[in-house]
LONU-498470 format. One record per residue: residue number from 1; x, y, z of N, C-alpha, C in turn; residue in three letters. Coordinates in pm, whole numbers. Layout:
% residues N
  nr n.east n.north   n.up ca.east ca.north  ca.up c.east c.north   c.up rest
 NUM      X       Y      Z       X        Y      Z      X       Y      Z  ALA
...
END
This chain:
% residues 149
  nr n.east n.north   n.up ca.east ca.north  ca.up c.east c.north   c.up rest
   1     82    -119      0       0        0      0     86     125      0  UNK
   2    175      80     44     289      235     54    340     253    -67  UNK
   3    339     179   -134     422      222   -342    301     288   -363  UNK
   4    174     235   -351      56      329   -428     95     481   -403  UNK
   5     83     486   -247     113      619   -166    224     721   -229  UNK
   6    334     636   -269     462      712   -323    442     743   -473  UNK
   7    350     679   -598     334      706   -671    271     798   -709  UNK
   8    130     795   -589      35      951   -571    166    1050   -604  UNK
   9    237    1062   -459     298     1195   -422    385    1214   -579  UNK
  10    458    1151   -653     515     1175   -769    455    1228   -837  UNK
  11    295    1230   -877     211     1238   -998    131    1358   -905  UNK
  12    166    1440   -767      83     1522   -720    185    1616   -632  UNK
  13    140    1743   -612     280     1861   -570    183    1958   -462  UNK
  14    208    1997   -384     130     2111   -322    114    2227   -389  UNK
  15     34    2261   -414       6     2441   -506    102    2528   -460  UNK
  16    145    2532   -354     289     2645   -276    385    2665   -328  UNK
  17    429    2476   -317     542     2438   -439    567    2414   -523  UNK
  18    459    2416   -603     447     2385   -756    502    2550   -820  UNK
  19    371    2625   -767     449     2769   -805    503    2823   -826  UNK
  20    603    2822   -684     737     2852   -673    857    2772   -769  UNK
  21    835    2622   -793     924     2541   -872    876    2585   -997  UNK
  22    815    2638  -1044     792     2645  -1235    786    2805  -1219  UNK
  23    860    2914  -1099     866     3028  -1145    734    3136  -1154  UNK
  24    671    3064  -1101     542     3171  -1121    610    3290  -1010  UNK
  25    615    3239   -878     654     3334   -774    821    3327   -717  UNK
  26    849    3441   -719    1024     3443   -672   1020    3332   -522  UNK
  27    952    3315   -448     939     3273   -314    882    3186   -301  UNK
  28    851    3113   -193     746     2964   -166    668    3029   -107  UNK
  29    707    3160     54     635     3215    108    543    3322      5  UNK
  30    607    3378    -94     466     3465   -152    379    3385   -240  UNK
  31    399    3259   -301     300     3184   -305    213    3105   -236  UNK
  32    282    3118   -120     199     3053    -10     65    3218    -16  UNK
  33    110    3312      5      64     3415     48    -52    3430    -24  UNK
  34    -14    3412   -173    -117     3419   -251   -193    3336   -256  UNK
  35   -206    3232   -196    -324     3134   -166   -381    3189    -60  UNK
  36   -324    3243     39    -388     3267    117   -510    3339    125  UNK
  37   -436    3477     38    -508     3580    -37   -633    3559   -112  UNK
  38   -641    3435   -149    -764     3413   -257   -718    3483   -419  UNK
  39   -584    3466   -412    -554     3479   -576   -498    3395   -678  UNK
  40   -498    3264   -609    -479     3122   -685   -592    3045   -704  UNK
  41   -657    2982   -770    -828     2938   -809   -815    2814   -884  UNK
  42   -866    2697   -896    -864     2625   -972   -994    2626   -947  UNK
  43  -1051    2579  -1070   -1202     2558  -1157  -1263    2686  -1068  UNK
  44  -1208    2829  -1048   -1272     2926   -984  -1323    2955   -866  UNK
  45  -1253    2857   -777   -1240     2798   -631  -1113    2848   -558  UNK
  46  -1090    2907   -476    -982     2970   -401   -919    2840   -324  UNK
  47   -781    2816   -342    -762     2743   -305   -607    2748   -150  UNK
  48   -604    2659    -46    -508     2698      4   -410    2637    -25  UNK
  49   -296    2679      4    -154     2630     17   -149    2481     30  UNK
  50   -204    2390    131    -185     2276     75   -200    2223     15  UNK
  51   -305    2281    -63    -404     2209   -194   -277    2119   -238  UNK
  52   -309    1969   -277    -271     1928   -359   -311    1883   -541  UNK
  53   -220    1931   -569    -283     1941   -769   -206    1851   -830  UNK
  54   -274    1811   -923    -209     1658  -1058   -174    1719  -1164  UNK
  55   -107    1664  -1264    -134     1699  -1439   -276    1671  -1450  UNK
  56   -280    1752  -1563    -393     1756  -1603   -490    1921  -1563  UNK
  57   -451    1950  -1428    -585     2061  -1417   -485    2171  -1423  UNK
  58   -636    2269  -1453    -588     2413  -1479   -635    2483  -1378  UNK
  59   -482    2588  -1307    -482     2654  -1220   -476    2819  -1263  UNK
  60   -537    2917  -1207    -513     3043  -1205   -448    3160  -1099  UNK
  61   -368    3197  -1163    -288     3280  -1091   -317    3425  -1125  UNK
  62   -421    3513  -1015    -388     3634  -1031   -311    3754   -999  UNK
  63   -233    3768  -1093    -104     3877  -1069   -186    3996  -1151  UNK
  64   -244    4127  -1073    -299     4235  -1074   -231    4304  -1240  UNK
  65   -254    4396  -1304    -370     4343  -1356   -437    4235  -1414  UNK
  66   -407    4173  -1462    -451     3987  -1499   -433    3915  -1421  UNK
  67   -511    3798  -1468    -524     3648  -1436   -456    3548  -1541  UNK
  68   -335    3514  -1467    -294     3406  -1550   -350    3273  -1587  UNK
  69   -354    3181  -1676    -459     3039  -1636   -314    2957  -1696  UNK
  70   -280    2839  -1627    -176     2751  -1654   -231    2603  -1631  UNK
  71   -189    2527  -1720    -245     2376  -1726   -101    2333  -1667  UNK
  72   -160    2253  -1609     -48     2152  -1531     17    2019  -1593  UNK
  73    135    2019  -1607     144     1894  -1717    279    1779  -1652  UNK
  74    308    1862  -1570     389     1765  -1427    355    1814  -1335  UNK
  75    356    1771  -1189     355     1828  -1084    501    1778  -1018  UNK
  76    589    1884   -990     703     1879   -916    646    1960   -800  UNK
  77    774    1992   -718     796     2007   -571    948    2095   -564  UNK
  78   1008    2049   -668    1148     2105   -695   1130    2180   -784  UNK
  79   1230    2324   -760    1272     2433   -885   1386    2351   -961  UNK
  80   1288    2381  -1116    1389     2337  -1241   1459    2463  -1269  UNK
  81   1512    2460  -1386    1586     2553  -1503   1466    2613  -1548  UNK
  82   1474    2723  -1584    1382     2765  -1694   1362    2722  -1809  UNK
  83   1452    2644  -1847    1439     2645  -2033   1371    2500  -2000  UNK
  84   1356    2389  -1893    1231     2292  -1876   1112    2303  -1854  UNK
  85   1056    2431  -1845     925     2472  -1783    836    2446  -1891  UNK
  86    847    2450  -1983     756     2399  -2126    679    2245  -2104  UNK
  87    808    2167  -2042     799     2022  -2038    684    2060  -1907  UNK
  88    683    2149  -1852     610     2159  -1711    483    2223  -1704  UNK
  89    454    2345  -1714     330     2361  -1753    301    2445  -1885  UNK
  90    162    2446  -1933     138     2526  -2034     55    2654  -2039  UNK
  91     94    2737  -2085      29     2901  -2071    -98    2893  -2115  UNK
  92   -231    2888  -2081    -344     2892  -2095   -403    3055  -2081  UNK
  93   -304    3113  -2099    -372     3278  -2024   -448    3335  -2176  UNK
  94   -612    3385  -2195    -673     3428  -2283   -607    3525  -2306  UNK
  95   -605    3541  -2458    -563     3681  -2513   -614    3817  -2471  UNK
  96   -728    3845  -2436    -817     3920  -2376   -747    3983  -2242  UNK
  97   -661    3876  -2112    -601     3926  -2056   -457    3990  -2082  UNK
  98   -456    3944  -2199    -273     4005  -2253   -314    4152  -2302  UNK
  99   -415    4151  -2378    -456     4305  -2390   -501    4439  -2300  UNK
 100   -559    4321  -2168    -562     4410  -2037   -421    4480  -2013  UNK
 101   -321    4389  -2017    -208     4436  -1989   -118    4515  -2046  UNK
 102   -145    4500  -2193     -88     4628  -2285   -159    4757  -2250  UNK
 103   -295    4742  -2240    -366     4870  -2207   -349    4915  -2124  UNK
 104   -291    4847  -1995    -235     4944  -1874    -98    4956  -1884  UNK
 105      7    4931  -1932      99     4986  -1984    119    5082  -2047  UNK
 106     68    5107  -2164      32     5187  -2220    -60    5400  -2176  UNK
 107    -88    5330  -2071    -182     5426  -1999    -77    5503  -1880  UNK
 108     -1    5380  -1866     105     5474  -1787    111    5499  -1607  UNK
 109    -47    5438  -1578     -81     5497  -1468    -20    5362  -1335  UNK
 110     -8    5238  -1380      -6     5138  -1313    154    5109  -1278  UNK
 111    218    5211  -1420     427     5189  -1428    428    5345  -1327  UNK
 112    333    5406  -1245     369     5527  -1172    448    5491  -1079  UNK
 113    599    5594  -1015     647     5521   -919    644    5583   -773  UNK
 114    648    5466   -704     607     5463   -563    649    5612   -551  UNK
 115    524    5646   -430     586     5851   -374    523    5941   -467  UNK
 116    526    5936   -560     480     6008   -679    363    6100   -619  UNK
 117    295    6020   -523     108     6107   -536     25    6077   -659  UNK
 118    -81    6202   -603    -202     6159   -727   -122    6267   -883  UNK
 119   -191    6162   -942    -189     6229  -1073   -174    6361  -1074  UNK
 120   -135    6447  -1166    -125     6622  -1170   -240    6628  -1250  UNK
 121   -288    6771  -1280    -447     6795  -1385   -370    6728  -1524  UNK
 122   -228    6779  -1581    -205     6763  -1699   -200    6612  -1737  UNK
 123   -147    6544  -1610    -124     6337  -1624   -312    6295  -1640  UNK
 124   -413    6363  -1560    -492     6355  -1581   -607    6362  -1729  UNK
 125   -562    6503  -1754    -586     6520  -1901   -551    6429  -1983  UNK
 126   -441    6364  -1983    -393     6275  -2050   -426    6150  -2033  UNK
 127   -459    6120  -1941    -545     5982  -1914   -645    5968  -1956  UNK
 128   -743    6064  -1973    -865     6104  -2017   -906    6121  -2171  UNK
 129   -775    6206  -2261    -760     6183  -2354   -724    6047  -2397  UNK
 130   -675    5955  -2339    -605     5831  -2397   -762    5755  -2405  UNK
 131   -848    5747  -2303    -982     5705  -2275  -1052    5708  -2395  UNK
 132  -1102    5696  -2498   -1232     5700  -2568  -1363    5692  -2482  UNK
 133  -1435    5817  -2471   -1555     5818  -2359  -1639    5715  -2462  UNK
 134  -1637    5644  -2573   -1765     5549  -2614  -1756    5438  -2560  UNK
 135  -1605    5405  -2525   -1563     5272  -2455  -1652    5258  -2337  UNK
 136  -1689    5373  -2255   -1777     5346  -2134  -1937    5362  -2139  UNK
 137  -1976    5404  -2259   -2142     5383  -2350  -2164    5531  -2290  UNK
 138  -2060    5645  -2287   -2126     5762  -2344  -2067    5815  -2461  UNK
 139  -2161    5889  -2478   -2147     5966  -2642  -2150    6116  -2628  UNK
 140  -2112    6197  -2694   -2125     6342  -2701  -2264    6387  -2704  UNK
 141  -2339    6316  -2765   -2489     6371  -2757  -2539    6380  -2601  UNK
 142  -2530    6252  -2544   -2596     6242  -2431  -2551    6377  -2328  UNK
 143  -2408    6455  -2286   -2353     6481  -2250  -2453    6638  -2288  UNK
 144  -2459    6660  -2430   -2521     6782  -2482  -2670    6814  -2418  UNK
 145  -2731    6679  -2407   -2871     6640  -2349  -2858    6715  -2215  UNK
 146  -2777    6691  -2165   -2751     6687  -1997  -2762    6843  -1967  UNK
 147  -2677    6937  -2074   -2687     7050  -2082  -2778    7104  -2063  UNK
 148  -2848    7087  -2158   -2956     7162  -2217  -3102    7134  -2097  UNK
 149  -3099    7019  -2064   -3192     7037  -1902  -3176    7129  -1797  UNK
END
């Protein structure tokens, strides 16, 4: 009964250390953390630190702004090399969140650095200009409407 037992643990890794071994997080403790947090999810379920996970399922990792989604295709316990992580898991992250992330790059407001404070009127203006107000379902008319009441 104990080989069954040892074969589990080969074919299964704790979510802490899986993380940390394929590089998601510099640390074991900030992936621990982030379970803690409720920003690791499998099937959209918050999961903790001991969770144990197999090949096969897909886990999500949210690192602000996005959500990463990664399929599991070994479960280790040990940090590899980087250039094995392919053999390890696979990038499942929707395109949709890669565009979240250009768009806040792009915007400038999220690369602000620490101390800085709030925005100035002119960083503002500029944020605002970068905005398309149709993106948020107003239009210039409505705005004219508003006036004129």
């Amino acid at each position: 009964m104990a080989n069954n037992n040892n074969s589990d643990e080969r074919n299964s890794a704790r979510i802490d250390k899986w993380l940390w071994a394929v590089r998601i997080f510099k640390t074991r403790s900030i992936a621990a953390d982030a379970c803690k947090n409720g920003r690791v999810t499998k099937n959209g379920v918050s999961i903790k630190p001991s969770h144990v996970v197999k090949a096969g399922e897909t886990v999500s990792v949210k690192k602000p702004p996005i959500t990463y989604s990664f399929k599991i295709l070994k479960a280790i316990e040990n940090r590899v090399g980087a250039k094995l992580l392919p053999e390890i898991y696979e990038n499942v992250t929707e395109a949709k969140q890669y565009e979240l992330l250009e768009m806040s790059r792009i915007s400038g407001f999220v690369d602000r650095a620490r101390g800085t404070g709030r925005p100035t009127k002119k960083d503002r203006r500029a944020m605002d200009a970068f905005i398309d107000p149709a993106v948020f379902g107003f239009d210039d008319e409505d705005d004219l409407d508003l006036e004129e009441d």
